[in-house]
Structures are given as structure tokens and as C-alpha cells.
N, C-alpha and C positions, 0 to 999 in steps of 0.2 A: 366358356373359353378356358383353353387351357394355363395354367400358369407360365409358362415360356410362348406364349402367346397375347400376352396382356402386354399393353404401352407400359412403359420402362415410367417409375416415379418422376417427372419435371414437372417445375413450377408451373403455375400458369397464371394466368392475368382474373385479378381478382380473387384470388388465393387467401386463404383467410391466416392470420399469424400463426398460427395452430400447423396450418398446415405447412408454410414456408422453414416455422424451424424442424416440423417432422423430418421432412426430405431432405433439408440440410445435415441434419444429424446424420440420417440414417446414411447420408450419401458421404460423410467424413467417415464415418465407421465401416465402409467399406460394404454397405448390405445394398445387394443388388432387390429391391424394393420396385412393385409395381403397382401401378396404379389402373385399376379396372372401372372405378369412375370417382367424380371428382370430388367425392367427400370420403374415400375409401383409397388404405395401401395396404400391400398383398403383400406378406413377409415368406410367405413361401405357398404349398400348393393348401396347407391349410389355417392359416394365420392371417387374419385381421386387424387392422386399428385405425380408427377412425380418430383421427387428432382433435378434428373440432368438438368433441365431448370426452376425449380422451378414453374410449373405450376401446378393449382387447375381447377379438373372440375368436375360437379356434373351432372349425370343422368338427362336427362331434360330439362337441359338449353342448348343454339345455344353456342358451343364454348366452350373458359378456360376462367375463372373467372378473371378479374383484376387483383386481388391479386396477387401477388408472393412472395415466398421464403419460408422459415422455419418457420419465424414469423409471416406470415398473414395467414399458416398453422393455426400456433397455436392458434391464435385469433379466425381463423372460428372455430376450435375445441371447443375451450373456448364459442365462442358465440352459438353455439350447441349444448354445455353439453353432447357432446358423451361420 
């Protein structure tokens, strides 16, 4: 599925904390965030983060990215000007 074809990030019922502040964030910051299923959001046609382990992966690369959590989210976001 294409990325402008995946359900749009909303909460949903039984949402794990992880996930409720992810989509909140990302939804106050303005990033149009999808969610393609319910432990996975899609930051663009190649970016991943799975909140409830806090893991980042991008399209491409061997593996999840160092980074973790909400905040080194936010920084890759910030340093990518999505």
C-alpha cells in the first residue's frame, strides 16, 4: 500500500500509552503520520516508528536505527524537515 493510501494516525481503543502520546505529538507538530497497522506509524513513504519499543527504521537501511524513543523521533523529524 502506498503511503497516501494508508489510514491517517488516530487513536484507537486499547492503544497502548506509547502509542496515545506518539500520535498526539506527532499530531500537535503538525506531521501528517499514518498508520498501516496498529503497532506501526508511517512518517513518510520511508520512515518508521513503532512507539511501543521505541524503535526508528527507514526504508533501506540493515536494521532500526540507534535512536530511540519520542525524542530522537522528534530530532530525526526536525533534522529532515518533514
Amino acid at each position: 500500500m502506498t503511503f497516501n493510501r494508508m489510514p491517517p494516525a488516530k487513536l484507537q481503543a486499547g492503544d497502548s500509552p506509547e502509542m496515545i502520546a506518539a500520535i498526539t505529538e506527532l499530531e500537535n507538530a503538525g506531521i501528517d503520520a499514518k498508520r498501516p497497522s496498529r503497532w506501526q506509524l508511517k512518517l513518510d513513504r520511508h520512515t518508521s516508528f513503532y512507539p511501543d519499543k521505541g524503535t526508528l527504521f527507514v526504508d533501506g537501511e540493515v536494521g532500526q536505527r540507534p535512536e530511540r524513543g519520542m525524542c530522537a523521533l522528534m530530532e530525526w523529524i526536525k533534522a529532515r524537515s518533514m
